[in-house]
C-alpha positions as CSV (number, residue, x, y, z in Angstrom):
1,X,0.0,0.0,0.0
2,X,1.5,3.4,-0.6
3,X,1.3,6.8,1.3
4,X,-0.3,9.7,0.3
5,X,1.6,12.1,1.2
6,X,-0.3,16.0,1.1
7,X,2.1,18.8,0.7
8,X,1.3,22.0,2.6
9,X,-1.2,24.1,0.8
10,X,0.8,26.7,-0.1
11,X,3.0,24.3,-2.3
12,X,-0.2,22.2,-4.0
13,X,0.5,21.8,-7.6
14,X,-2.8,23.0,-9.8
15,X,-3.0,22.7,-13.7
16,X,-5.7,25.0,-16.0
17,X,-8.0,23.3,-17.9
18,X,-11.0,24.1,-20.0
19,X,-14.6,23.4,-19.0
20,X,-17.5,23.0,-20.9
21,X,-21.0,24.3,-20.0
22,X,-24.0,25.2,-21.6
23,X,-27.6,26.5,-20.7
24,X,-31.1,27.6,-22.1
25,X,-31.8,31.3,-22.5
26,X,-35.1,32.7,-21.8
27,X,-36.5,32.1,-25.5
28,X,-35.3,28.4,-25.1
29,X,-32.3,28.3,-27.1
30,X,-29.0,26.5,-26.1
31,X,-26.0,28.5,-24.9
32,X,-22.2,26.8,-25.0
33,X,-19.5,28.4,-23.5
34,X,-16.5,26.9,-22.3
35,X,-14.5,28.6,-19.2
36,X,-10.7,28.4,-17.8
37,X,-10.9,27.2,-14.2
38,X,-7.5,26.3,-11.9
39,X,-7.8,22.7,-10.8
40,X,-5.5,20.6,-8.7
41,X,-3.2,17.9,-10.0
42,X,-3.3,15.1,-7.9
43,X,-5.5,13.0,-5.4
44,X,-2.8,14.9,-2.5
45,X,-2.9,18.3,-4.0
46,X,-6.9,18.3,-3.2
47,X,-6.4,17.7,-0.1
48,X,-4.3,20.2,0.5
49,X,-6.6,22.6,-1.4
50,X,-9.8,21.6,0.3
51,X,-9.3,19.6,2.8
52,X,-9.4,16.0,2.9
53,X,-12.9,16.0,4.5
54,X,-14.6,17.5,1.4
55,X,-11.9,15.6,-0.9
56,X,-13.7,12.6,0.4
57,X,-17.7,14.0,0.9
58,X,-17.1,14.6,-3.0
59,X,-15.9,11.5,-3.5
60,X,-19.1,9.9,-1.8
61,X,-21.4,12.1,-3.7
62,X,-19.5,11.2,-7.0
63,X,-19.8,7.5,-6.8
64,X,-23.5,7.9,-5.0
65,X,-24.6,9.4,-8.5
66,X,-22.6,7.2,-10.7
67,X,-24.3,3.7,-8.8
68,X,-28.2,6.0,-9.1
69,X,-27.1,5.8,-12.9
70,X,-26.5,2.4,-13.0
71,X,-29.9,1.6,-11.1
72,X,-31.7,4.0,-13.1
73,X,-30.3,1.8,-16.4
74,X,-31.8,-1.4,-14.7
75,X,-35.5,-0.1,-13.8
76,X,-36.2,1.2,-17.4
77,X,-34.1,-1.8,-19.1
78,X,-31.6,-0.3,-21.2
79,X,-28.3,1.2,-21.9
80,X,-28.2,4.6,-22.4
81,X,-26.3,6.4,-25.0
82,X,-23.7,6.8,-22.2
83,X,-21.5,9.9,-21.3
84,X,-18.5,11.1,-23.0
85,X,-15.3,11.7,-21.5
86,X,-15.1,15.0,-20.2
87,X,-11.7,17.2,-22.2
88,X,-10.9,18.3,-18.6
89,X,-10.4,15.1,-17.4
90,X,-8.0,14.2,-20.2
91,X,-6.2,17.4,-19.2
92,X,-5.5,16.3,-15.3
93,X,-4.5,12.9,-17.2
94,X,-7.2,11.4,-15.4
């Protein structure tokens, strides 16, 4: 088993990435976008950032809505068209 081991926050590494998001405006239409946000670069780096109490509440709320997917697949009895793979996460290397 290896150790995680969380630099202080002052020296967390944090990489730029680009995220997608999109909206409807008030006569219905979709608007795209995509933003710049700072985002950290490793599992320790979070929890220097935030703290490794909301590193983990995330982490519980993150798998929590990826099983409710998989439930929600076998009550109406089919595959979805699935998700795809976020750019962002391809720029963490994740």
């Amino acid at each position: 088993m290896s150790t995680l081991v969380i630099p202080e926050r002052r020296d967390a590494v944090t990489k730029m990435v680009s995220i997608p998001v999109s909206a409807k405006d008030d006569s219905g239409e979709t608007v795209n976008t995509e933003f710049q946000a700072e985002m950290p670069a490793s599992l320790s780096d979070a929890i220097a950032i935030e703290g490794e109490r909301e590193v983990f509440r995330r982490y519980v709320n993150s798998k929590v809505i990826g099983l409710q997917a998989n439930e929600r697949r076998k009550l109406v009895g089919k595959e979805g068209k699935g998700r795809v793979r976020a750019k962002y996460m391809e720029e963490l290397s994740l």
